[in-house]
N, C-alpha and C positions, 0 to 999 in steps of 0.2 A: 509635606506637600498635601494640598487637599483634593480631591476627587474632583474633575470638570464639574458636574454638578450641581454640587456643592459652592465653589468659586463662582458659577455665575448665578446662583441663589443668594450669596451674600451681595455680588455686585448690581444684580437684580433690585433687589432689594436698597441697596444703600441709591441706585442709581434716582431710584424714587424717592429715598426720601433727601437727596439732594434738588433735586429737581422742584420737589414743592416746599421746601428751604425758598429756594429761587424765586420763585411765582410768589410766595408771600412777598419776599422783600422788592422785589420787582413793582409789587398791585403798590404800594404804598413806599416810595424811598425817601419820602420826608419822615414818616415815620421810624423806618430804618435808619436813617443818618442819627436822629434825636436818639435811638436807642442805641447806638455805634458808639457814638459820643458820651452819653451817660455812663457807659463804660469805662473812661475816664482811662483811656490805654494810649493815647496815641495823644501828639497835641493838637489842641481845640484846631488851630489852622489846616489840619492834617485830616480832616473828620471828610472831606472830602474823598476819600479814596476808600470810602462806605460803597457807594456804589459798583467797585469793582467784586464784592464782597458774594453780591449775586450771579452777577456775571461768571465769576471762578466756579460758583457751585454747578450753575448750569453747563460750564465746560467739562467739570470732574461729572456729571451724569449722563452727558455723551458720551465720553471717552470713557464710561464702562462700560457703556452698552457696543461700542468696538473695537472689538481682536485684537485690534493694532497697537491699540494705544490702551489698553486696559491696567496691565502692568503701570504705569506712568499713573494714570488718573486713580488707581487704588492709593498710591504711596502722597499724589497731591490731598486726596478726599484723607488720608488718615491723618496728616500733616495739619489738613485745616480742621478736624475735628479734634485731633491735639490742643491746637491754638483757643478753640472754642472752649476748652476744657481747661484750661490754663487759665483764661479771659474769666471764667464763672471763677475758679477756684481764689484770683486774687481780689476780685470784690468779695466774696466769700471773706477773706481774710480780713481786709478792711472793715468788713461789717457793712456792706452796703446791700444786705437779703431783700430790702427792697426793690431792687432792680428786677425789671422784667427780663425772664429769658427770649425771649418773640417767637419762642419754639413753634407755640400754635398760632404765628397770624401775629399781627398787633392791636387786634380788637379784643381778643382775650389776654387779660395780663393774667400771669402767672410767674410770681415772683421766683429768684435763684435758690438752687439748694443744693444740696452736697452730691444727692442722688444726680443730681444731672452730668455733674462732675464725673462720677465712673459711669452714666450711662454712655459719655464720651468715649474714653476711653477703651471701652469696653468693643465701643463699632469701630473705633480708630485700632483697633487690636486686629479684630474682626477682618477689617477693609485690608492691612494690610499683610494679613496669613492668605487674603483669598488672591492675591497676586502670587502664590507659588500655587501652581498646580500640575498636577500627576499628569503624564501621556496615557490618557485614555479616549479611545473613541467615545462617541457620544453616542449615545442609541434615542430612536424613538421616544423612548417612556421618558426619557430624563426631560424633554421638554415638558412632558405633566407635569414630574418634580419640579423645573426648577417653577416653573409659571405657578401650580399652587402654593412650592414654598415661599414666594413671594409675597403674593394673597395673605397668607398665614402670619406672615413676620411682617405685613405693615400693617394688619389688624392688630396682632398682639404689641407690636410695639405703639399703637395709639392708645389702646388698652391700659397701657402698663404707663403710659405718660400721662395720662387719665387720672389713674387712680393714683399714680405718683404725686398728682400737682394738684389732687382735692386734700391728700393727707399733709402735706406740709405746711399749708396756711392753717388747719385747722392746731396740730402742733407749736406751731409760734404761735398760736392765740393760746393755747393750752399754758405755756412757757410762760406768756406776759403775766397771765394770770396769776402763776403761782409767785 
């Protein structure tokens, strides 16, 4: 069981980066269907139900952000970061590293990689440990903690998707070369 704190620091956190998951594929859903589809998961006639894709994200970032339904929308959010994860891992398999992830936007491509694969995982772990939490009162300070550790973890985790997704193009040019 993790510390209230803690639990709304990671849902804090995942809550936003579901939410601007959303608002990308939202700004652009032609873009997002073309990238749904290239995906090559679902049949081409089926590419239609891309759209519900953002629509879920922005409901799993509400229902972290309330009491009620938080439980529920950590195990949805870990469920579809799974799926996400699964989704990279079998074009991965295929050999299709060309594929954009749309992690940042569809204006920036940045091709598939392994590393995205357990960075899934890893929040899909994350989201769903922070659905069991300890009976503790909440005090004052922890609203600092959780609001700065928010701040903190979606800096670092743009940081780290950053310098993740300069070094892996440069790697497959390294690879082709040799």
């Amino acid at each position: 069981m993790l510390d209230p704190a803690l639990s709304l620091l990671i849902g804090g956190a995942l809550a936003l980066l579901f939410a601007n998951a959303a608002w990308h594929k939202l700004r652009d859903l032609r873009a997002f269907r073309g990238l749904f589809e290239a995906y090559q998961l679902v049949a081409p006639r089926a590419g239609g139900v891309a759209v519900l894709v953002p629509l879920l994200e922005l409901l799993i970032a509400l229902g972290l952000l309330v009491p009620s339904t938080r439980g529920l929308a950590a195990g949805a959010g870990a469920a579809l970061l799974f799926v996400y994860a699964l989704a990279l891992a079998v074009n991965l398999r295929r050999g299709r590293h060309e594929l954009s992830c749309g992690c940042g936007g569809f204006a920036e491509r940045q091709p598939i990689a392994r590393w995205m694969v357990l960075r899934n995982l890893v929040l899909a772990t994350a989201l769903a440990a922070s659905a069991s939490v300890a009976a503790r009162p909440l005090q004052p300070v922890d609203g600092l903690t959780i609001g700065v550790g928010v701040l903190v973890a979606a800096l670092l985790y743009a940081s780290i998707d950053r310098l993740l997704g300069q070094l892996g193009p440069r790697a497959l040019a390294l690879r082709d070369r040799a």
